[in-house]
N, C-alpha and C positions, 0 to 999 in steps of 0.2 A: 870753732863756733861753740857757745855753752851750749848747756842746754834748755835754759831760758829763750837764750832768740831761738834757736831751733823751734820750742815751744810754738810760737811769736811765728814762726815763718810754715810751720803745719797747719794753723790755721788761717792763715792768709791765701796760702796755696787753696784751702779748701775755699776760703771766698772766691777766692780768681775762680775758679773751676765753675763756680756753683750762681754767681750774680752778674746782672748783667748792667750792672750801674757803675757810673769812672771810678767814682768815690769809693768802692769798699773798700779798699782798704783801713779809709776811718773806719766803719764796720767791723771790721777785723781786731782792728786794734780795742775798738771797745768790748769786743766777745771775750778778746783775749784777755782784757783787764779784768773781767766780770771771772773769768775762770780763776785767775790767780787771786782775787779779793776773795771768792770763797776759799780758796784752799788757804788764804793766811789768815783770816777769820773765824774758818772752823778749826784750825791747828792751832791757833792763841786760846780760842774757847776749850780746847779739848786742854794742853796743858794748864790754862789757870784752874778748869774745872780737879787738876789732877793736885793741883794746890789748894784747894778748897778755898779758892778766893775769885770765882767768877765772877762777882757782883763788881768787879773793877775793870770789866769791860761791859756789863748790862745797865751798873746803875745810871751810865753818862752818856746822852746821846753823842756830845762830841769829843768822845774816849774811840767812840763806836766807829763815828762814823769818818774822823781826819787819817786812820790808817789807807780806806777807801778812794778819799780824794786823792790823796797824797798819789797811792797805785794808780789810779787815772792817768795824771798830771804827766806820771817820771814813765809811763807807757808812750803817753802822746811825744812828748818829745823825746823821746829814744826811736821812735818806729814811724812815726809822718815824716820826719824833714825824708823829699822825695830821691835826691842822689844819696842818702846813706841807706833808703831801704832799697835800691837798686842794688846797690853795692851788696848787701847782707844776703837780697835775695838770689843773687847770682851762688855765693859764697854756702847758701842753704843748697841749689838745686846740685850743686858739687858733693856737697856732704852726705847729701839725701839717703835715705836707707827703709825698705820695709819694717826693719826691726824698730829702729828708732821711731819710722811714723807711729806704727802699733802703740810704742812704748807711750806717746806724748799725748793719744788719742785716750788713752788710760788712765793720764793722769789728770785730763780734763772730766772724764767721768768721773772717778776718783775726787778731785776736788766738788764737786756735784754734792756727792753722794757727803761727804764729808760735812759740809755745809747743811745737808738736810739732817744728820743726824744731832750736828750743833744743835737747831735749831728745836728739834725736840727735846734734848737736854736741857736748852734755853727757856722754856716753853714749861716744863717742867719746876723750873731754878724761878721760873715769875709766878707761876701757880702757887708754889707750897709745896 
């Protein structure tokens, strides 16, 4: 198992655990989208910002915003159809590790944190 679905099945786990609705899983899968769209949003802002060509992803909304959709979309159907996330998630509870949980809970803050810093560089880069 990568470490993408891993990803993907840490916080799923933490849905199951934590909601008491059938559905979280869609839930899950949208947290999980939202966390990896900042961390490849603010790691595209932070390299173009390193090329001094950031305005080619701020000057265009739909520059901006089709990487976003796109991670939605290839989440949804990689993680809903229900006999493959059976299969994944069985495949996750075999793999399971404290280390690794830690490691993926890190890098969901991390992408967090990453994205807020974009965003005041960003913030910055449309100020002047």
């Amino acid at each position: 198992m990568n470490w993408y679905f891993y990803w993907y099945f840490t916080i799923y786990s933490i849905y199951k655990r934590l909601s008491w609705d059938k559905h979280f899983d869609v839930f899950a899968t949208g947290m999980f989208s939202l966390f990896v769209n900042c961390l490849f949003i603010g790691s595209l802002g932070f390299v173009l910002y390193l090329f001094d060509n950031q305005g080619l992803l701020m000057d265009n909304f739909v520059r901006f915003a089709t990487p976003i959709i796109m991670i939605f979309i290839v989440n949804y159907f990689i993680f809903l159809p229900k006999q493959r996330q059976l299969m994944l998630y069985d495949l996750y509870k075999e793999k399971q590790s404290t280390v690794r949980d830690v490691f993926t809970v890190f890098i969901s803050i991390f992408s967090i944190v990453v994205i807020i810093l974009y965003g005041i560089k960003a913030h910055y880069y449309l100020n002047g």
